[in-house]
GUMAR-912051 format. One record per residue: z, y, x of N, C-alpha, C in turn. Coordinates in pm, whole numbers, plus 50000, padded with zeros to 5 digits. Example, Ala and Ser with C-alpha at 12.3 -4.5 7.8 and 13.67 -1.06 7.14 Angstrom:
2
507804943151319507804955051230507804967051320/507084977551285507144989451367507875000351290/
***
This chain:
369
500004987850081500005000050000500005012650085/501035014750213500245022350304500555018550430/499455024150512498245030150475497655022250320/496995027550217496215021650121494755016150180/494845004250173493354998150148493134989050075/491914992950019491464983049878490074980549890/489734971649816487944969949800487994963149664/487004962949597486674962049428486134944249451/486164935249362485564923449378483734926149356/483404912649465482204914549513481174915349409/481614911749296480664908949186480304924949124/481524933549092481034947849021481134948849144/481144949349285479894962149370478654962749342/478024949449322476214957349320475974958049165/476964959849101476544956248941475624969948914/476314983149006475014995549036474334998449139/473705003049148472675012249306474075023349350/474215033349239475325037149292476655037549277/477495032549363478925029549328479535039949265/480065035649137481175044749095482355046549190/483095058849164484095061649279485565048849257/485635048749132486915038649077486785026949142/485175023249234485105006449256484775011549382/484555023649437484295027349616485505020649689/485015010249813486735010749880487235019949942/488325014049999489565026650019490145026050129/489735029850223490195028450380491095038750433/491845036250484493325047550507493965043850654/494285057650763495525048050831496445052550831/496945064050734498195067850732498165067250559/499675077950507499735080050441498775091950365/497865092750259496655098550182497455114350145/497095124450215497415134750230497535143850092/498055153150042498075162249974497445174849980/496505180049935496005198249955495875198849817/496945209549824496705213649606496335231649686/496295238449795496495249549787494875253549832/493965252449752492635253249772492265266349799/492795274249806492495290849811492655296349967/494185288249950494385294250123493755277650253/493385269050157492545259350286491455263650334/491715260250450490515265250508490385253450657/488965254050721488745243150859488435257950955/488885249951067489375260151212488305251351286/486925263051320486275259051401486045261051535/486375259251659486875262951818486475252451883/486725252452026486335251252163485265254852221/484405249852277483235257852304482415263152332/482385277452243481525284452157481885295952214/481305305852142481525323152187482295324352082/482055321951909483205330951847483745315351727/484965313351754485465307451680485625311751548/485825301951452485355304851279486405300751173/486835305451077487905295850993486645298050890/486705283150847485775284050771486485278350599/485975286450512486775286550392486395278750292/486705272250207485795264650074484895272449989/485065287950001483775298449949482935295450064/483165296050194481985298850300481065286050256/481645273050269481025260450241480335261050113/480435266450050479575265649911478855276549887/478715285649999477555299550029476205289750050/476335279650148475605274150224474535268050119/473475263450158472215254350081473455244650057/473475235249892473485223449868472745217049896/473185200949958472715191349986473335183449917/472565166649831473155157749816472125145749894/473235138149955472615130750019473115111649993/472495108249946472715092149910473375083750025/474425080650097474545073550175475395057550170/475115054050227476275044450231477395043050348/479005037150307479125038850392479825025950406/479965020250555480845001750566481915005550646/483135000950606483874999150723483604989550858/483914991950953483254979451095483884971951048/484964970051010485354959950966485254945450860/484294958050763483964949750628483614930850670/483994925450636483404906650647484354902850736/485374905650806486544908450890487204893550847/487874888850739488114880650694487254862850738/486194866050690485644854850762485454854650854/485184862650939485484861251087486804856551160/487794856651100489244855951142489504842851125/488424833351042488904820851055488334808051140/487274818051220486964810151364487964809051425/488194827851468489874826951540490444840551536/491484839851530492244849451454491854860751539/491724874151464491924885251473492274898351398/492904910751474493354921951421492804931851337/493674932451230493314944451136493014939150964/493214948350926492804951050763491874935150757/492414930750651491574914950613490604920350468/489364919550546488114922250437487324913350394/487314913450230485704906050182484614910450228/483704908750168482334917750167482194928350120/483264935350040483254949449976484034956350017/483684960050180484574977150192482824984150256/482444982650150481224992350157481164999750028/479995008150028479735012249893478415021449923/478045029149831476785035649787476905051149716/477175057949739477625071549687476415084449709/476655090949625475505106349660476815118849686/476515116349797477305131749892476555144949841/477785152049777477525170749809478065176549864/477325182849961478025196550032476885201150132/477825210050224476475218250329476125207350448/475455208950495474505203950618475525208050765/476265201150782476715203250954476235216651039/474575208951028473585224851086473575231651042/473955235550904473785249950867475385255050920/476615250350913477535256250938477795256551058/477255252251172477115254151313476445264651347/475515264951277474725279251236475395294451278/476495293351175477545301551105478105305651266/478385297851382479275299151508478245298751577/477285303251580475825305751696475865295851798/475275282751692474565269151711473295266051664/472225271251729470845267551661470905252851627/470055249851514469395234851506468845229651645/469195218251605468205211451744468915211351897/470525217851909471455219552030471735206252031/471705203252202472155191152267473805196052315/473175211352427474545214852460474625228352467/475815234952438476415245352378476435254452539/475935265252577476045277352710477495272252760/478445267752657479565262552720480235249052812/478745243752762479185228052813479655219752649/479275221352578480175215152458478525207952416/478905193452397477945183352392478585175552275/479735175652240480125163652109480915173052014/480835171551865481295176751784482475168151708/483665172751756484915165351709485735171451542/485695159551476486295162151312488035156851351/488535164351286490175159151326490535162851145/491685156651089492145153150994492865156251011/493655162750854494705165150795495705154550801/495255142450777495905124150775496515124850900/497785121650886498705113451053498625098951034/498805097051170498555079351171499625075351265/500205060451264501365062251384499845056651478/499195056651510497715045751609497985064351741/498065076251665498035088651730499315090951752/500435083351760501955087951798502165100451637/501515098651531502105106651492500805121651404/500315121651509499065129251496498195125451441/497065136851417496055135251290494905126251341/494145122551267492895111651265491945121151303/490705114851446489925121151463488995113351469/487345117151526486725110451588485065122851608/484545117351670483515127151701482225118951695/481225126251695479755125251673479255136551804/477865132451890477075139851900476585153751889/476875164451994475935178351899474745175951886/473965168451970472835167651881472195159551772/473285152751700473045145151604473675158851459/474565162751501475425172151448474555185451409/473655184351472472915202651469471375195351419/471285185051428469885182051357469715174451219/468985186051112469175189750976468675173950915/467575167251007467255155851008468425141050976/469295146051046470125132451044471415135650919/471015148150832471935150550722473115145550718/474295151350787475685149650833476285160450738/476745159150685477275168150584479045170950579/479585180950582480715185350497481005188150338/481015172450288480595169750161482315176150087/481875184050001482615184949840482655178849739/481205167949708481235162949569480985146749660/481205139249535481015122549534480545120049377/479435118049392478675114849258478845124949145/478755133549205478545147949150479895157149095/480725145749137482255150249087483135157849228/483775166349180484715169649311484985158049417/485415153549513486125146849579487115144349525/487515132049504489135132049486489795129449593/491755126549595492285126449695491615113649799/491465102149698491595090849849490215094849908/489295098149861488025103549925487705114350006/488995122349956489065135950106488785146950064/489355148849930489555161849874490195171049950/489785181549997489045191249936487575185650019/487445184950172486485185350220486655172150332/485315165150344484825153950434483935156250536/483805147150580482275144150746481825135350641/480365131450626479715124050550478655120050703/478975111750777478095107050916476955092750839/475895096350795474815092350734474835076450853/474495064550858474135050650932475015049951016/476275054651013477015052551097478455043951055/479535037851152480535031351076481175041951005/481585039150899483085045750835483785058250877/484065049551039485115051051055484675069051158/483785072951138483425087651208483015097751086/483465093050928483125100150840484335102150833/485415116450847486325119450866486975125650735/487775124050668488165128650566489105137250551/489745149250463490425153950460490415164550578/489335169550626488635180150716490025188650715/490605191950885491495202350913490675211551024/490385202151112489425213151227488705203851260/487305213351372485975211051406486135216951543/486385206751640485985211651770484975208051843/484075218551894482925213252027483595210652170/483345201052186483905192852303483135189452414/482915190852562482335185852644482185172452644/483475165952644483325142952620483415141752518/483415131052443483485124352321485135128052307/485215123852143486775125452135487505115252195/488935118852209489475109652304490345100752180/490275105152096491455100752017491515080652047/492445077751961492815063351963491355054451864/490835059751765489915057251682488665057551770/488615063651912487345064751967487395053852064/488275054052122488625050052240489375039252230/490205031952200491095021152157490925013952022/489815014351929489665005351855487795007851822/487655002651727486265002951667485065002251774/485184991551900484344989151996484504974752006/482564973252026482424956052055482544949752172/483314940852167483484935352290482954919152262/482374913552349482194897952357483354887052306/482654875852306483724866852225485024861352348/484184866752527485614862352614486594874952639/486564882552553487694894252569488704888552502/490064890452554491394886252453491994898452502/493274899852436494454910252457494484904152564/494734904252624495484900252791494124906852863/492744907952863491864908852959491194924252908/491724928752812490494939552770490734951252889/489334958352853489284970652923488714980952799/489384987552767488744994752639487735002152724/488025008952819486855020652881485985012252931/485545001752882484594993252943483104993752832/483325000452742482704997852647482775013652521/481355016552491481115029252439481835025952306/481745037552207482855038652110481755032351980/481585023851882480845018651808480325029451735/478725030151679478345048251574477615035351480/476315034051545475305028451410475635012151407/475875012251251476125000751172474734991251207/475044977851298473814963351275473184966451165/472204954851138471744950750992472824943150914/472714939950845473784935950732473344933050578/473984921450528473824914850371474984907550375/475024905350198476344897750134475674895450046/475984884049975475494875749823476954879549779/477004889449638478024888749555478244887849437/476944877749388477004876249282477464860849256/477824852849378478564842149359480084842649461/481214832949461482224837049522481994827749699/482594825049763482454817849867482354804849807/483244799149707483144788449692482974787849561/481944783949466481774781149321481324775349262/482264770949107481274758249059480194761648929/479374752048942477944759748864477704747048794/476994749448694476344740948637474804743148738/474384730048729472934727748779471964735548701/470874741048767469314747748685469154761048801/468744774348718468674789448774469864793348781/469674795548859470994806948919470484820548991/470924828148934470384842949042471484847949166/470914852049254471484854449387471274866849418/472194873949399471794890149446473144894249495/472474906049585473874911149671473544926449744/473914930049843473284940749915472944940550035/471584944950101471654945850241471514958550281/472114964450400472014976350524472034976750616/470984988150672471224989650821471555003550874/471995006650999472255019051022471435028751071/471765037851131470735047051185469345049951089/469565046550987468505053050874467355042850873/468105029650914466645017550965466745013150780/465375010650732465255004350571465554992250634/465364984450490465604970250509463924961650437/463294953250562462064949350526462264937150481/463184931650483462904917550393464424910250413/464744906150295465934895750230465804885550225/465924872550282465614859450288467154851050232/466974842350138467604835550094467534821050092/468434813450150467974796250160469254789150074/468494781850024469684772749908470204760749973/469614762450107469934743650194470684744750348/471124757650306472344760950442471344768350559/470104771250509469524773050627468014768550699/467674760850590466794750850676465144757050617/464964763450481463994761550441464624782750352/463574789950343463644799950308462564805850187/463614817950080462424819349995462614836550041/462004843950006462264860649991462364865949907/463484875049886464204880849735463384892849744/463494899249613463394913149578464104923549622/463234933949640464804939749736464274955449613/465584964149532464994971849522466344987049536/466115000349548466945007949512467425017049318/466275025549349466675030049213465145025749123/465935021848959465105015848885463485024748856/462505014048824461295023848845460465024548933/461445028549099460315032949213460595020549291/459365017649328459035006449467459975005849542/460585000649575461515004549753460334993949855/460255005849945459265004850051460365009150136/460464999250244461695005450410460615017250465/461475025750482461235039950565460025045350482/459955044050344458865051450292459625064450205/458835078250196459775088950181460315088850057/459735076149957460435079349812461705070049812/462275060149940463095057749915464885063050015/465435059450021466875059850003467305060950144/466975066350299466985062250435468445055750477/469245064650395470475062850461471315051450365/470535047250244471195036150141471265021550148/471685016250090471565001150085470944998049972/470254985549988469064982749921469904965949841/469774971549695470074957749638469094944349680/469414929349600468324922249621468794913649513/467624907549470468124892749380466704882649391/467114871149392466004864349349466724847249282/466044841249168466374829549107465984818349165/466894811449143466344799149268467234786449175/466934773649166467024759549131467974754249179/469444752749153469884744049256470184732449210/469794719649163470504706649101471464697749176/471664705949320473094699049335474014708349436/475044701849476476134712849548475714714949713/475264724749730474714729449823474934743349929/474974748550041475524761550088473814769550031/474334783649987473164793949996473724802550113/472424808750141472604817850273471904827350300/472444842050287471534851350313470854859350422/470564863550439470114871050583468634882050560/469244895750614468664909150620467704909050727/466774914850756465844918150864465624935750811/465694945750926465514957650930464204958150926/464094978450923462504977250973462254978751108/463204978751154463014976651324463034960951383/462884950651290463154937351293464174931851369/465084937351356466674932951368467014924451275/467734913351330467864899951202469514898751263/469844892251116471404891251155471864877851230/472704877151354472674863751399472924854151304/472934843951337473124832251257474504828751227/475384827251370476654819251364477534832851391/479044831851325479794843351342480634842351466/480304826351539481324821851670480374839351757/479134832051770478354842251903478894856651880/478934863051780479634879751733481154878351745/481884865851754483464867951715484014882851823/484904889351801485494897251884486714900151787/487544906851915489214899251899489784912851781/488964921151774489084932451623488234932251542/487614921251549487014919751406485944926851331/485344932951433484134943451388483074939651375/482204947251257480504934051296480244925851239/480834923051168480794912351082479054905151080/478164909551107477054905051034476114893351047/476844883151085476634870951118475854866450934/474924854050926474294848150797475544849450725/475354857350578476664854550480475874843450371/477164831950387476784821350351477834814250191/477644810350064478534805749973478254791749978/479524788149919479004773349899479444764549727/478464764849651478034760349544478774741349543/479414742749416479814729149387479094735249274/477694719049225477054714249112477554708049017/478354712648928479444698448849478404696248664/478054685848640477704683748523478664682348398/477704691348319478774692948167478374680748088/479584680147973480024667747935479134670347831/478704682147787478294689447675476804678147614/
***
């Protein structure tokens, strides 16, 4: 209860394209902050720069609206099945600490703007190369201190990669667990650099140092244990693998024999579409290809401009099963990134990554009927 984390059962996540907020999960590492005093909040923008900025919830809503469709996963999400190769740390996840939401608010670049940051800056006359979000939220992971993590200035200043200081979530204010008043909305990236509950914005020469950058949310191989790690051995995790889940059945379920439909969601990060959903009813051995679509009506074509760059792409397709058998899904990007097969080769000792084949397994039982 806290930190609060929750995720909705796998079945109502894809029941829409876009997640309602009541079934969005809920990722936390402290206790979920309070701001009722919306008048006098404001984000403190410094390091640097030539003129530091407090920037106000009027300034943010001067700016162009943007809504931007994203999705977002915790690294963690599939965490759970991974843990039962061999055990590892952290939050125990199904397949649903993702979700699908339409972000409002301004564009990063336009409010960098605001502190004389053209579009398109790598690095700032000052030396300032990474743009650090720090939180209102304390965590004990910071002794105490607020939640940070940083992004890129030049991911940060280019209008292209739509990074937003979002106000709305499906057209509604933010609420608290979502980061009312104001968020980082980091478009193909993990979770865990979409910063919530916005207190300050610093330009930074290194990446942030915090504990979230530097001490967790990085992949390490399956021979790292606590006893051998080197965290500075290894960059801080940004763009989410490819990735799918079947959630329209449970890991283990019993069916009557005939059609059965199989649908679930796949994503990838860095704004990669998803070119094809492959589904096998025989653990693996023999493959058909699902439908993959976003919003009802239009085609979903990967990386074509009418669809969704930064979304996840439903899928379903009907398939025969007359006896008890594993199904198994697996995503291919449009960069033809395929998800490994076995979750041993990805295991790592925090549990990140999940995106090994997500696989159920079907008991066929005949009715008496």
């Amino acid at each position: 209860m806290e930190p609060f984390n929750a995720e909705p059962p796998r079945s109502a996540l894809v029941s829409s394209y876009v997640t309602p907020v009541d079934l969005f999960y809920k990722r936390n590492h402290g206790p979920i902050p309070i701001v009722d005093d919306i008048e006098r909040y404001c984000v403190d923008i410094s390091g640097l720069i030539e003129t530091p900025k407090m920037l106000y919830m009027r300034d943010v809503r001067m700016l162009p609206k943007y809504n931007v469709t994203a999705t977002l996963q915790c690294a963690g999400n599939r965490r759970t099945a991974m843990s039962k190769t061999r055990n590892v740390r952290g939050v125990g996840w199904d397949v649903s600490a993702i979700g699908n939401a339409v972000w409002g608010g301004a564009k990063l670049a336009d409010v960098l703007e605001l502190i004389g940051i053209p579009k398109l800056t790598s690095s700032t006359q000052s030396g300032g190369k990474h743009v650090e979000f720090v939180s209102i939220d304390k965590c004990k992971e910071e002794n105490g201190g607020p939640y940070k993590a940083s992004i890129p200035l030049s991911q940060a200043t280019n209008p292209v990669a739509d990074v937003l200081l979002a106000y709305e979530m499906n057209g509604e204010p933010l609420n608290r667990d979502h980061g009312y008043p104001l968020r980082v909305i980091v478009p193909g990236v993990i979770g865990a650099r979409s910063v919530k509950w916005l207190d300050s914005i610093n330009i930074i020469a290194e990446e942030c140092q915090g504990f979230f950058m530097q001490k967790d949310y990085k992949m390490f191989p399956p021979s790292v244990d606590w006893d051998n790690i080197n965290w500075s051995t290894r960059k801080p995790q940004m763009d989410f693998p490819v990735q799918s889940a079947i959630c329209s059945l449970e890991d283990v379920q019993s069916i009557k024999p005939g059609k059965v439909k199989v649908s679930g969601y796949a994503a990838s990060g860095g704004g990669r579409g998803i070119e094809r959903v492959d589904v096998s009813i025989d653990g693996g051995k023999t493959w058909v290809e699902a439908s993959r679509f976003q919003k009802t009506g239009i085609p979903y074509i990967a990386d074509d401009i009418t669809s969704d760059k930064w979304a996840w792409v439903l899928f379903e397709v009907t398939v025969d099963i007359p006896h008890s058998t594993e199904i198994v899904a697996k995503a291919v990007d449009s960069a033809a990134n395929v998800q490994p097969e076995k979750v041993q080769d990805i295991w790592n000792l925090r549990g990140i990554l999940n995106t090994s084949w997500h696989r159920v397994h079907v008991r066929v039982g005949h009715s008496n009927m």
